[in-house]
PDB file of N, CA, C and O in Angstrom, chain B, residues numbered from 101:
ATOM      1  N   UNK B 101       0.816  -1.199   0.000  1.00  0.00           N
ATOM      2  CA  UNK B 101       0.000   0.000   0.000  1.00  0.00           C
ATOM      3  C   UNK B 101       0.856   1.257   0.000  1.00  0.00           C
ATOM      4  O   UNK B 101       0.666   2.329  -0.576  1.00  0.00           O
ATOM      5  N   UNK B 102       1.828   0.862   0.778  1.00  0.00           N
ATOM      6  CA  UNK B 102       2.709   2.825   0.570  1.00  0.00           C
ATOM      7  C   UNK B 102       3.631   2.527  -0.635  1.00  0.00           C
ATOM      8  O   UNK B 102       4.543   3.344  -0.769  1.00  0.00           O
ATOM      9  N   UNK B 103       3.581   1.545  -1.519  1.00  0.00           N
ATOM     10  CA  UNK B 103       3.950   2.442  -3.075  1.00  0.00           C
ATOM     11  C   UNK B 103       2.620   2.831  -3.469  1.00  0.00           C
ATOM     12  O   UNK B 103       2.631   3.872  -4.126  1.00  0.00           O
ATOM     13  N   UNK B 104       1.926   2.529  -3.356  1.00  0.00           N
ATOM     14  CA  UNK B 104       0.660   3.283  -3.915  1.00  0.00           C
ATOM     15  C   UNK B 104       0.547   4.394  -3.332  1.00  0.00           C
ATOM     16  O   UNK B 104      -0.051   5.117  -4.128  1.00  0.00           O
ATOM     17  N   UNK B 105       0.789   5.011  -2.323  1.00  0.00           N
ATOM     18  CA  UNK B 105       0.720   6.123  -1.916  1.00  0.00           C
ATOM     19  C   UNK B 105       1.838   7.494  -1.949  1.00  0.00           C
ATOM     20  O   UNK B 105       1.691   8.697  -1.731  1.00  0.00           O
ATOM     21  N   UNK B 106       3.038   6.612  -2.347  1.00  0.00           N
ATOM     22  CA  UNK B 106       4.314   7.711  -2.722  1.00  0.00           C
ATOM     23  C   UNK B 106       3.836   7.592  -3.797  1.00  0.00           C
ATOM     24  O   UNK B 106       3.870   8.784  -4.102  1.00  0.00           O
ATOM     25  N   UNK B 107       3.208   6.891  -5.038  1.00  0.00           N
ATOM     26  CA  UNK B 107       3.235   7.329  -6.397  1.00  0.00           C
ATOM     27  C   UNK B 107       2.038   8.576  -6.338  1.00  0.00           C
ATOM     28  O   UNK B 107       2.153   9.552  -7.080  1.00  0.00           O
ATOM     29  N   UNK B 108       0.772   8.431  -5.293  1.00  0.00           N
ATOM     30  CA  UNK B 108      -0.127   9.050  -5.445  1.00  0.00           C
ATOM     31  C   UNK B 108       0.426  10.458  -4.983  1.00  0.00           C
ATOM     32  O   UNK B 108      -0.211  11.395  -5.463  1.00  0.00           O
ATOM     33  N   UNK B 109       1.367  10.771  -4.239  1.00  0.00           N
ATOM     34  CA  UNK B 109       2.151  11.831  -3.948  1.00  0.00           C
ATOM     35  C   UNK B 109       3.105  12.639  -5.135  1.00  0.00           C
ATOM     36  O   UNK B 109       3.292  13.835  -5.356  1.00  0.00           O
ATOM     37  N   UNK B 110       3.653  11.278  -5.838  1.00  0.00           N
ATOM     38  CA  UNK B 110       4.248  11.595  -6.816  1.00  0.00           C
ATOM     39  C   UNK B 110       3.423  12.998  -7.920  1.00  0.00           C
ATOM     40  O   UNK B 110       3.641  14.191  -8.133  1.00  0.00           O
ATOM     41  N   UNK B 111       2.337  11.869  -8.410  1.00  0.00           N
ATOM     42  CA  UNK B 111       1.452  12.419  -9.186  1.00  0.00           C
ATOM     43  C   UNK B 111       0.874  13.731  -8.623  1.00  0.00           C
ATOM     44  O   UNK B 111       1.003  14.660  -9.419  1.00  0.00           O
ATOM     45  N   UNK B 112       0.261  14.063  -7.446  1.00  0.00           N
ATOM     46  CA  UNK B 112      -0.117  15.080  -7.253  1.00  0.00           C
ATOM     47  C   UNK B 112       0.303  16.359  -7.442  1.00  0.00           C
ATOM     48  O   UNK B 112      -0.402  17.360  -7.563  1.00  0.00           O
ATOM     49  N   UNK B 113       2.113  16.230  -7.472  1.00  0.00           N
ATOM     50  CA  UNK B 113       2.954  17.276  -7.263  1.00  0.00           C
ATOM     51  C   UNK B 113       3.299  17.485  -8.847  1.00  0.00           C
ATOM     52  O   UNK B 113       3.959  18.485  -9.130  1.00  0.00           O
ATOM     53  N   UNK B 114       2.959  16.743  -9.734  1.00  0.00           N
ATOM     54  CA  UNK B 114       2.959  17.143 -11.463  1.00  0.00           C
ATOM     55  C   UNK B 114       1.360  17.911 -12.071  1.00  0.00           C
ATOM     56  O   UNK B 114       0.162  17.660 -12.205  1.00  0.00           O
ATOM     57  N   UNK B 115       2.589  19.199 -12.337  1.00  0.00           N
ATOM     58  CA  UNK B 115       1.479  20.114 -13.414  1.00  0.00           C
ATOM     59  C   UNK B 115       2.277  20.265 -14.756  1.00  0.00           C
ATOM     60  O   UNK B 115       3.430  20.093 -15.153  1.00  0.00           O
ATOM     61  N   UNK B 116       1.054  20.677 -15.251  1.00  0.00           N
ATOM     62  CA  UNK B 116       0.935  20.716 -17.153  1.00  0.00           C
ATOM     63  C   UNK B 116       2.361  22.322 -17.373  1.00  0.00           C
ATOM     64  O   UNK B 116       2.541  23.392 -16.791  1.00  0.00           O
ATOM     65  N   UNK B 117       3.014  21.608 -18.491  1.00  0.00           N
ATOM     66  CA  UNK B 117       3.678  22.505 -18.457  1.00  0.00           C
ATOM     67  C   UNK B 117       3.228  23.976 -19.427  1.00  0.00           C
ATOM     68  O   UNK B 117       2.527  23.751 -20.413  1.00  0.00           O
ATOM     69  N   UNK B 118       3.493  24.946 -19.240  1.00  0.00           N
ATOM     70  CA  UNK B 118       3.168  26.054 -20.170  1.00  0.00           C
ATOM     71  C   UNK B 118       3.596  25.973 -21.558  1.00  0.00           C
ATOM     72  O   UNK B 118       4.824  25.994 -21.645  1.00  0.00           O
ATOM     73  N   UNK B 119       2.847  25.867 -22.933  1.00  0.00           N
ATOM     74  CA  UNK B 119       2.843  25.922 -23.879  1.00  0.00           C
ATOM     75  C   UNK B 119       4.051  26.844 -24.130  1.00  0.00           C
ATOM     76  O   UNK B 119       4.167  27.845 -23.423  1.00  0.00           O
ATOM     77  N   UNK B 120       5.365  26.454 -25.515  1.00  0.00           N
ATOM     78  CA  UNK B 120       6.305  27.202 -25.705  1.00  0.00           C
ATOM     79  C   UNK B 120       5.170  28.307 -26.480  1.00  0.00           C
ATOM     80  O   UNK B 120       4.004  28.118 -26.825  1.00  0.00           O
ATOM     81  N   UNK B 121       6.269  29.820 -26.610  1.00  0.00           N
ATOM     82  CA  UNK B 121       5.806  30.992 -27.719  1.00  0.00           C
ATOM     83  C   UNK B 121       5.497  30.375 -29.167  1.00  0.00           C
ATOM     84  O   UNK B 121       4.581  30.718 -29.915  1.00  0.00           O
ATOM     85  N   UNK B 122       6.417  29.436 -29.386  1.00  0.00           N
ATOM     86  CA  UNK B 122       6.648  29.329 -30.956  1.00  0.00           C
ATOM     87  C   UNK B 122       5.109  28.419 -30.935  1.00  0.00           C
ATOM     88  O   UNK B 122       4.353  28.551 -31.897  1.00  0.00           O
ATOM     89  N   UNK B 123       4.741  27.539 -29.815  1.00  0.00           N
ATOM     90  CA  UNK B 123       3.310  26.790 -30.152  1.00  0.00           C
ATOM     91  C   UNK B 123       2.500  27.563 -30.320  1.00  0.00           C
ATOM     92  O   UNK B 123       1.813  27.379 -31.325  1.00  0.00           O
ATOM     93  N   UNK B 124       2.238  28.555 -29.615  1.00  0.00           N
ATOM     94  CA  UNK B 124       1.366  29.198 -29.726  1.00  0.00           C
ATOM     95  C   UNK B 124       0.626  30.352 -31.067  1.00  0.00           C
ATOM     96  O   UNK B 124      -0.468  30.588 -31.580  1.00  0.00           O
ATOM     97  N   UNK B 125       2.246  30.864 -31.168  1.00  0.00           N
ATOM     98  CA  UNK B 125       2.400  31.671 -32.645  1.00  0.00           C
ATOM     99  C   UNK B 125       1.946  30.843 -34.076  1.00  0.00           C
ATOM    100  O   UNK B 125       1.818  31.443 -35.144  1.00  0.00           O
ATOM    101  N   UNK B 126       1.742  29.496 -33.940  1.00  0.00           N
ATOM    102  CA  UNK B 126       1.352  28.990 -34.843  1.00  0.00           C
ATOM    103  C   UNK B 126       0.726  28.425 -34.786  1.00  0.00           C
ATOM    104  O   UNK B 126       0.434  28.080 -35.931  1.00  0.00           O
ATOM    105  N   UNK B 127      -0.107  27.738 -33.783  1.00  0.00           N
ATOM    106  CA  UNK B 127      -1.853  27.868 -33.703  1.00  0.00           C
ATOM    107  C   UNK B 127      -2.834  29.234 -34.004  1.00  0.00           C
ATOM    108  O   UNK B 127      -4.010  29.345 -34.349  1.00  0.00           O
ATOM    109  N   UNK B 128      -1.947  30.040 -33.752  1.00  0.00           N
ATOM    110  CA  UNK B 128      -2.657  31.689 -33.750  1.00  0.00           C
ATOM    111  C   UNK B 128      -2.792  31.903 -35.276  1.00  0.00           C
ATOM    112  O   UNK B 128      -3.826  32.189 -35.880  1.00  0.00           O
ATOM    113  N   UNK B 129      -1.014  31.629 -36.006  1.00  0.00           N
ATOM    114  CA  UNK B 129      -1.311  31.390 -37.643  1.00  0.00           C
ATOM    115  C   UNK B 129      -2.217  31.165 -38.048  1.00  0.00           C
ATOM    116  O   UNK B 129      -2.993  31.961 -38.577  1.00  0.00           O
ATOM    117  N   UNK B 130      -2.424  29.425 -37.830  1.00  0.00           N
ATOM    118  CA  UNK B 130      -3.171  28.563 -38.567  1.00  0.00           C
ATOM    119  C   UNK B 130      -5.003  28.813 -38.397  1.00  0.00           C
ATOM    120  O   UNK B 130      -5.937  28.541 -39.151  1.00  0.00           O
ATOM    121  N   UNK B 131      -4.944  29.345 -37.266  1.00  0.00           N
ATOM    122  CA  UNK B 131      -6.493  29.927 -36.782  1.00  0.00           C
ATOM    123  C   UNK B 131      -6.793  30.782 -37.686  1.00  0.00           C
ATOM    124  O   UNK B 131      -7.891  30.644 -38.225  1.00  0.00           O
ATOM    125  N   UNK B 132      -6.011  31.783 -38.067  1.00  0.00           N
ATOM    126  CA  UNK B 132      -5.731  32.905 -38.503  1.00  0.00           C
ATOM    127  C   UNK B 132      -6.205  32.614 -40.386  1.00  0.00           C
ATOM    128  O   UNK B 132      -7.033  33.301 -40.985  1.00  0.00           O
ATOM    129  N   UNK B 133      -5.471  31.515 -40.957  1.00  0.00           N
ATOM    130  CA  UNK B 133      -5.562  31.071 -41.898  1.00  0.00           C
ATOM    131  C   UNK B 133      -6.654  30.008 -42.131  1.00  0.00           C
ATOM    132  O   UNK B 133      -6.395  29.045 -42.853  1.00  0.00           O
ATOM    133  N   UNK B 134      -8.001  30.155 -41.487  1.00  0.00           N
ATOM    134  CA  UNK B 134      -8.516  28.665 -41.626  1.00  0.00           C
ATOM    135  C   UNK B 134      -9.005  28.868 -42.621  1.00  0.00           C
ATOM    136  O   UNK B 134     -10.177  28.818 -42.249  1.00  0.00           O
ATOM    137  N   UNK B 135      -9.070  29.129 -43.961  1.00  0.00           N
ATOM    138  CA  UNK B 135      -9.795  29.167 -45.468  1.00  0.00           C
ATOM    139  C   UNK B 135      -9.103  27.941 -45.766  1.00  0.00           C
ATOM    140  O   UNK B 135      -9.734  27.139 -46.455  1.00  0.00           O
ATOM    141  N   UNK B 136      -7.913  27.610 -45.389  1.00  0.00           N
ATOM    142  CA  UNK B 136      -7.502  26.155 -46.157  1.00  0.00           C
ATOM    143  C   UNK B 136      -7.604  25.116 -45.294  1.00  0.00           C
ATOM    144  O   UNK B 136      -6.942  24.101 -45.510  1.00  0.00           O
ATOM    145  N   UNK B 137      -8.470  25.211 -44.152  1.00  0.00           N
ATOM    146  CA  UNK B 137      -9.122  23.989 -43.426  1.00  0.00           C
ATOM    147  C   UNK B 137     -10.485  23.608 -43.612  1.00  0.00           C
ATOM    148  O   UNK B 137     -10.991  22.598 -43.123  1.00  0.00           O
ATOM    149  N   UNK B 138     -11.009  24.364 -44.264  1.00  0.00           N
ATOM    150  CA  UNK B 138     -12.190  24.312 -44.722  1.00  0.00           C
ATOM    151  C   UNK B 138     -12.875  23.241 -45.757  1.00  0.00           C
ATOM    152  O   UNK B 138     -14.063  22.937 -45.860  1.00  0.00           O
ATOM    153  N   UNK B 139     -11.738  22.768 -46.489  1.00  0.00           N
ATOM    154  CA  UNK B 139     -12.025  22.089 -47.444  1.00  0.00           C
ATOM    155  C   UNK B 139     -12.238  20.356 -47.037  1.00  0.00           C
ATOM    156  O   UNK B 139     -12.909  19.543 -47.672  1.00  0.00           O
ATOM    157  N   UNK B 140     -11.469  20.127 -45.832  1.00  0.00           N
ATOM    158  CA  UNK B 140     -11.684  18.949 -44.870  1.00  0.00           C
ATOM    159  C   UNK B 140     -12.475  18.847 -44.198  1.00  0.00           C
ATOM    160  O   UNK B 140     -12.198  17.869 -43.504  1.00  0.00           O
ATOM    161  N   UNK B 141     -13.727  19.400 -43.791  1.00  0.00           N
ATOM    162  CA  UNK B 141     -14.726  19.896 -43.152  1.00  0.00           C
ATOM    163  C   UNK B 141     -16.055  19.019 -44.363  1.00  0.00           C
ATOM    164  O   UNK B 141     -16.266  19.368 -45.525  1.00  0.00           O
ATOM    165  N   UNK B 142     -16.698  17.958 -43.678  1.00  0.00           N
ATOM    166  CA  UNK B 142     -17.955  17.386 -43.986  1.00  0.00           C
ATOM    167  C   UNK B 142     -19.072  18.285 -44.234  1.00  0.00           C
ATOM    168  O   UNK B 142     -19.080  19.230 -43.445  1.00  0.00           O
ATOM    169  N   UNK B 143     -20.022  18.286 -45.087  1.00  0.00           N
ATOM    170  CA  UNK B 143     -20.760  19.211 -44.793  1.00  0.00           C
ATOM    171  C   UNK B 143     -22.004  18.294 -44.714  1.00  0.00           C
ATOM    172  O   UNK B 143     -22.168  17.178 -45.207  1.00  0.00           O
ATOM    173  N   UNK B 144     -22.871  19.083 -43.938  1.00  0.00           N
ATOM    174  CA  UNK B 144     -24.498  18.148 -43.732  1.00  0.00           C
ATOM    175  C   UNK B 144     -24.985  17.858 -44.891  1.00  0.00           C
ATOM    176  O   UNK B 144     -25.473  16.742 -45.064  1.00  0.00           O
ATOM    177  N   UNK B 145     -24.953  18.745 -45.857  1.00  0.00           N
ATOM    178  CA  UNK B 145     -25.865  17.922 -47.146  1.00  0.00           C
ATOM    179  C   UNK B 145     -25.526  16.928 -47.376  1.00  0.00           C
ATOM    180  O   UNK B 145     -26.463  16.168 -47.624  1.00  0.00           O
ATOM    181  N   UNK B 146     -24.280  16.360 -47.444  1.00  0.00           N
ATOM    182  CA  UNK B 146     -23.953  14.558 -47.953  1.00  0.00           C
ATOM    183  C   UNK B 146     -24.634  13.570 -47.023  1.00  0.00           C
ATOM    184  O   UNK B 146     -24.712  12.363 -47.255  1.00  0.00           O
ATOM    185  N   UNK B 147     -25.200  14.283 -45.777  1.00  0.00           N
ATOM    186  CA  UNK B 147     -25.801  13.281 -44.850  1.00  0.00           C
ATOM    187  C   UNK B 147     -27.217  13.353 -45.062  1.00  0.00           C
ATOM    188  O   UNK B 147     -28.000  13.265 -44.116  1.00  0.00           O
ATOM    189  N   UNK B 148     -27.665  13.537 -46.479  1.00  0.00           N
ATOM    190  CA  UNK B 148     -28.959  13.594 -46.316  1.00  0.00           C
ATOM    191  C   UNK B 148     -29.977  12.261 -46.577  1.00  0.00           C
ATOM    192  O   UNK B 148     -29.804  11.721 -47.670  1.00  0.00           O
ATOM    193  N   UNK B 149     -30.775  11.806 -45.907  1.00  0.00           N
ATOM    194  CA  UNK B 149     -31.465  10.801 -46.017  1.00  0.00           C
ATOM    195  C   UNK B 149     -32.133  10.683 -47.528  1.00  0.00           C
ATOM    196  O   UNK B 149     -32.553  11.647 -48.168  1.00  0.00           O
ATOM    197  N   UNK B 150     -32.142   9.556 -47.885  1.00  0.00           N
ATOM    198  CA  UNK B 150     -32.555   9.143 -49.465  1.00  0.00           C
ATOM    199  C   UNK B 150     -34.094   8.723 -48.707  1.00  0.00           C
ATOM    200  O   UNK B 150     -34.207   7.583 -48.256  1.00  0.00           O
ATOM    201  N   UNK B 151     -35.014   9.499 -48.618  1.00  0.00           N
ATOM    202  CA  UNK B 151     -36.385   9.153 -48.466  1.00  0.00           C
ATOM    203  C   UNK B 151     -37.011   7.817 -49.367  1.00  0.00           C
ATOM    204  O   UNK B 151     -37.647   7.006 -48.695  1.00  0.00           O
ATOM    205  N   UNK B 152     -36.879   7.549 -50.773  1.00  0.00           N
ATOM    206  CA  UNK B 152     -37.018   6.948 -51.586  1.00  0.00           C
ATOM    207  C   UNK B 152     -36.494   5.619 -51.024  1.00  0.00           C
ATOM    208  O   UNK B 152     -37.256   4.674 -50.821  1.00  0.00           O
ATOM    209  N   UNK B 153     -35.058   5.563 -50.754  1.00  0.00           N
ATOM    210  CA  UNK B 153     -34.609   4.491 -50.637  1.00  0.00           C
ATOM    211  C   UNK B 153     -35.019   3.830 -49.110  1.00  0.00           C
ATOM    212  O   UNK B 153     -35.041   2.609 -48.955  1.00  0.00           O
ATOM    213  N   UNK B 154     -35.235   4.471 -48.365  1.00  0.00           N
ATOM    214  CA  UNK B 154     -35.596   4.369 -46.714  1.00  0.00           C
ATOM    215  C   UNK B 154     -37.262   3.855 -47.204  1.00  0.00           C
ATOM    216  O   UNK B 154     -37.163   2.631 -47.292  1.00  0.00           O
ATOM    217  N   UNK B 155     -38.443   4.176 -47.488  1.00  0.00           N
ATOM    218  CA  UNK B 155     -39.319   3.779 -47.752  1.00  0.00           C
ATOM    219  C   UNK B 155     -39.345   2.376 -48.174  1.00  0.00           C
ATOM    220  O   UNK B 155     -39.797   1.329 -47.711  1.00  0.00           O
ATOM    221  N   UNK B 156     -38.530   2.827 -49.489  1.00  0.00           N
ATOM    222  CA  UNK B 156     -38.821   1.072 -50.385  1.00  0.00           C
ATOM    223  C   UNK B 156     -38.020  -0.228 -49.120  1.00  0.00           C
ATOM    224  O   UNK B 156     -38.403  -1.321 -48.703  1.00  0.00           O
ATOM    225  N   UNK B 157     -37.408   0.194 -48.996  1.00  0.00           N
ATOM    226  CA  UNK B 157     -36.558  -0.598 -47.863  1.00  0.00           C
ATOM    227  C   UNK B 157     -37.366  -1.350 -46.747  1.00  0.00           C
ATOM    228  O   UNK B 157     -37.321  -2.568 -46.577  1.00  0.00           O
ATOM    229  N   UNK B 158     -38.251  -0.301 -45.873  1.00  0.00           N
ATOM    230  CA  UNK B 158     -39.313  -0.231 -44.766  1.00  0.00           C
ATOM    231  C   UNK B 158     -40.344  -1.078 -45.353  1.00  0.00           C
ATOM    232  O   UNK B 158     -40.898  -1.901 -44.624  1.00  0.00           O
ATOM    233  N   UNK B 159     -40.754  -0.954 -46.893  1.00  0.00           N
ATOM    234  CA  UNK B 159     -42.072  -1.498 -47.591  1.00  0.00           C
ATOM    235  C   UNK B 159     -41.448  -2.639 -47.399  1.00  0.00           C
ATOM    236  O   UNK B 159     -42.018  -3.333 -46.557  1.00  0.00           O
ATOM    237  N   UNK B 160     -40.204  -3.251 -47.991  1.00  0.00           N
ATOM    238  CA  UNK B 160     -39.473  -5.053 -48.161  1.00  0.00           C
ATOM    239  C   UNK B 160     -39.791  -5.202 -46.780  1.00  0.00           C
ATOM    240  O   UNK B 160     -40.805  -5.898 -46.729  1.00  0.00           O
ATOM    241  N   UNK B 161     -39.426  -4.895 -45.669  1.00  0.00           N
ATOM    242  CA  UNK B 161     -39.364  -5.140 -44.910  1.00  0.00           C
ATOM    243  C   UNK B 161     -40.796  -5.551 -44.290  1.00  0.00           C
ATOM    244  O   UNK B 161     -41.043  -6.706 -43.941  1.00  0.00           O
ATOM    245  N   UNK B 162     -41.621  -4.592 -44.200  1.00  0.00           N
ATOM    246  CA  UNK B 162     -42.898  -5.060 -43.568  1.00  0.00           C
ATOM    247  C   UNK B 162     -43.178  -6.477 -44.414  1.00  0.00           C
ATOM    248  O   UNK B 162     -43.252  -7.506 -43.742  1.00  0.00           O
ATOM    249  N   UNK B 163     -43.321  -6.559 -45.723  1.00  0.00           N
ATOM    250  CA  UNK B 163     -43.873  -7.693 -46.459  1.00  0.00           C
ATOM    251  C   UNK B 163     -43.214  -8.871 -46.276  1.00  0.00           C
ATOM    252  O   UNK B 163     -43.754  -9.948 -46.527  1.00  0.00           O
ATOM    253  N   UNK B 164     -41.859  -8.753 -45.772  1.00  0.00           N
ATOM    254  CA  UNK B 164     -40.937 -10.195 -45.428  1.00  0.00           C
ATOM    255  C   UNK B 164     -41.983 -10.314 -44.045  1.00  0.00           C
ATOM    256  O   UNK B 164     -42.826 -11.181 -43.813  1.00  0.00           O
ATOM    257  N   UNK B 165     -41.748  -9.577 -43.542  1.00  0.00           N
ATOM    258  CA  UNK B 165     -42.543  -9.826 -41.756  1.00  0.00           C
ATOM    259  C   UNK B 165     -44.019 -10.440 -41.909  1.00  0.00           C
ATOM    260  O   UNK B 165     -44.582 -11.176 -41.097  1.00  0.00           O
ATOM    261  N   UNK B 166     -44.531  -9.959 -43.164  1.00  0.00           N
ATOM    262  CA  UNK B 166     -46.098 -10.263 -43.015  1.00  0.00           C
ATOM    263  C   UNK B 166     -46.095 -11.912 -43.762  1.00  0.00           C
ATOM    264  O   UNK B 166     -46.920 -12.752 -43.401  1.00  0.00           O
ATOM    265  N   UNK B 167     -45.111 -12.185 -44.767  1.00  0.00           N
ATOM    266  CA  UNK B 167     -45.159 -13.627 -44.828  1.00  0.00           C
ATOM    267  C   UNK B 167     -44.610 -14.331 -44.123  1.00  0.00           C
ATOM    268  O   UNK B 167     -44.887 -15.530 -44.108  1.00  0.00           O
ATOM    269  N   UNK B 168     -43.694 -13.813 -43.350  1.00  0.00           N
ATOM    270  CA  UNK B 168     -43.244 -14.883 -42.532  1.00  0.00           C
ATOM    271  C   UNK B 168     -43.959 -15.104 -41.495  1.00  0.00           C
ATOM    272  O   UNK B 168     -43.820 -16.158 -40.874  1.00  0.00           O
ATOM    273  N   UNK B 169     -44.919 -14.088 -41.086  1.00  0.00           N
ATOM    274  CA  UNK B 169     -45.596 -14.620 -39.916  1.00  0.00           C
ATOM    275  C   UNK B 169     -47.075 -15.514 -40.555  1.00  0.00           C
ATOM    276  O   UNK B 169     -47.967 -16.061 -39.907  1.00  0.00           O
ATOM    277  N   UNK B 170     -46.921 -15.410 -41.879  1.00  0.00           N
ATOM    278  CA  UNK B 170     -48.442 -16.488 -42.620  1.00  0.00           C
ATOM    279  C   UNK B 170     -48.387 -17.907 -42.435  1.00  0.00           C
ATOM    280  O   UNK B 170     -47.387 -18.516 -42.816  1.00  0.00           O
ATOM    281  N   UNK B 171     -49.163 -18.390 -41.997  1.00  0.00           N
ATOM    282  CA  UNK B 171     -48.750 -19.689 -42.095  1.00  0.00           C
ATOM    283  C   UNK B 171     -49.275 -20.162 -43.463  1.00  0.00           C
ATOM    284  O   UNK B 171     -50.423 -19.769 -43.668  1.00  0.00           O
ATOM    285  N   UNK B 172     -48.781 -20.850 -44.388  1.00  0.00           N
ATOM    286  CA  UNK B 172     -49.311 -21.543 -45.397  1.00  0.00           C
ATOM    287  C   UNK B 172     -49.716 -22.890 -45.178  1.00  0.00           C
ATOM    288  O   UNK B 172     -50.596 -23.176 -45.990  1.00  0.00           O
ATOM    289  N   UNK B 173     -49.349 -24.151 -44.167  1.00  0.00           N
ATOM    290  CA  UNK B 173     -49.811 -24.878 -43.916  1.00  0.00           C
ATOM    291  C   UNK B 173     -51.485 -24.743 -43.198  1.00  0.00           C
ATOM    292  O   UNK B 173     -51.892 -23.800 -42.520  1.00  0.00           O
ATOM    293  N   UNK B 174     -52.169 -25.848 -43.546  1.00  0.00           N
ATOM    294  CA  UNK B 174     -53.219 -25.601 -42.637  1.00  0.00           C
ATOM    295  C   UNK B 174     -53.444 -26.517 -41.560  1.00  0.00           C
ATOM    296  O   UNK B 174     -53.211 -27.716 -41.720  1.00  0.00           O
ATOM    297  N   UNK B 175     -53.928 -26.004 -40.345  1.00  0.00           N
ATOM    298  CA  UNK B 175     -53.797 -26.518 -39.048  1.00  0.00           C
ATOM    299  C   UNK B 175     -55.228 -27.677 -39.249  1.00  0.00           C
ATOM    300  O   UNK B 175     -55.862 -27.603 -40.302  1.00  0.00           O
ATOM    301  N   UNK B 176     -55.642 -28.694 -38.190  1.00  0.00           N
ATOM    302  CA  UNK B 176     -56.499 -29.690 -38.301  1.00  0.00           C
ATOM    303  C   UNK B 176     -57.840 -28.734 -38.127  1.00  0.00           C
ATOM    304  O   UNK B 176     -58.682 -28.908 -39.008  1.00  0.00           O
ATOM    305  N   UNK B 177     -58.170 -27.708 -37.073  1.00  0.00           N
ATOM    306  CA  UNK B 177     -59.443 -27.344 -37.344  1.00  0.00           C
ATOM    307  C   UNK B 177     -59.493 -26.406 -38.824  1.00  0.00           C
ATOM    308  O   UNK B 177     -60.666 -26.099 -39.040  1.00  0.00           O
ATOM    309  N   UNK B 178     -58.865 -26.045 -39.543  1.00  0.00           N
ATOM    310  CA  UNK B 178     -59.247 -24.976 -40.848  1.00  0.00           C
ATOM    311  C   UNK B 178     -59.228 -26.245 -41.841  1.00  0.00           C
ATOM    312  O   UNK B 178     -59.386 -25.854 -42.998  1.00  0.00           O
ATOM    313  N   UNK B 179     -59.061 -27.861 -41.735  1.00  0.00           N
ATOM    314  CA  UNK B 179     -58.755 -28.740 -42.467  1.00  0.00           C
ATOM    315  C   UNK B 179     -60.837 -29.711 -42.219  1.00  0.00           C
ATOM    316  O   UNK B 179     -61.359 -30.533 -42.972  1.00  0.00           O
ATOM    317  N   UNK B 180     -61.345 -29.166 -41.060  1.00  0.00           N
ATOM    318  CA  UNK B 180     -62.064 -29.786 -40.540  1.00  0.00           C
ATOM    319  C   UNK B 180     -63.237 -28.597 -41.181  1.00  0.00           C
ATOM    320  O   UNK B 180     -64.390 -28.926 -41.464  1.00  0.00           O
ATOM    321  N   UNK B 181     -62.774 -27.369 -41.321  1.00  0.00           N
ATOM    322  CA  UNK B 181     -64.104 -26.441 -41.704  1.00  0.00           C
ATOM    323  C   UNK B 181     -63.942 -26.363 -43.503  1.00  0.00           C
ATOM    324  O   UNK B 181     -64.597 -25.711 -44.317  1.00  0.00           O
ATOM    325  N   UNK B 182     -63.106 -27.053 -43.644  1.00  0.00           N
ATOM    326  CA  UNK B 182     -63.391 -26.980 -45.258  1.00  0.00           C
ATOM    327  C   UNK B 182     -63.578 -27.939 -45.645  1.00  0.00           C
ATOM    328  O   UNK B 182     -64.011 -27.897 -46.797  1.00  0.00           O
ATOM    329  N   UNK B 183     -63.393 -29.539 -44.975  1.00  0.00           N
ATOM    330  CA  UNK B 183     -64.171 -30.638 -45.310  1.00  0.00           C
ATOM    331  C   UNK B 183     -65.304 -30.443 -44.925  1.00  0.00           C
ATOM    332  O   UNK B 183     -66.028 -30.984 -45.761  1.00  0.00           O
ATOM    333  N   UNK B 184     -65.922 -29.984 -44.140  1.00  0.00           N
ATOM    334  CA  UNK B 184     -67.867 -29.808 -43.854  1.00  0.00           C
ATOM    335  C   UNK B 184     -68.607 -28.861 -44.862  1.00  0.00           C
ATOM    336  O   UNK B 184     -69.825 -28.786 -45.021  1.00  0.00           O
ATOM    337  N   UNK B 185     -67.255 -27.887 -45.758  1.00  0.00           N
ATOM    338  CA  UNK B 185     -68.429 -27.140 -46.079  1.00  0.00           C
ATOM    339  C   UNK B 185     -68.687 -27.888 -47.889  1.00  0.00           C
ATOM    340  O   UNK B 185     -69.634 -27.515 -48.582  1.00  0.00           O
TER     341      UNK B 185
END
């Protein structure tokens, strides 16, 4: 337990060091210049939903669900009401 506690001492006594001038002077640049960051930048229209394709999709979908839940076999009483009639 007391290496765990000289390291936790350790750690406490470390701070972040101050950014050099020269980092800074050229984040300030590049801020400065963002017309040529711009071009890497996504824009929302490419995320636009294909309504068309989302529909037809939703339509397959319900109709797989609605036959698969059909039964095509017939059970003994629907076998019993169409021999009587």
């Amino acid at each position: 337990m007391s290496d765990f506690s000289e390291l936790e001492r350790e750690l406490k006594k470390l701070r972040p060091v101050q950014p050099s001038a020269e980092l800074t002077s050229r984040v300030g640049s590049v801020l400065a210049n963002s017309e040529e960051g711009t071009a890497k930048v996504i824009r929302p229209e490419q995320f636009r939903i294909n309504w068309l394709g989302l529909g037809l999709g939703l339509a397959a979908a319900a109709t797989f669900l609605i036959f698969a839940r059909v039964d095509f076999h017939p059970n003994e009483r629907t076998k019993q009401t169409i021999a009587s009639a």
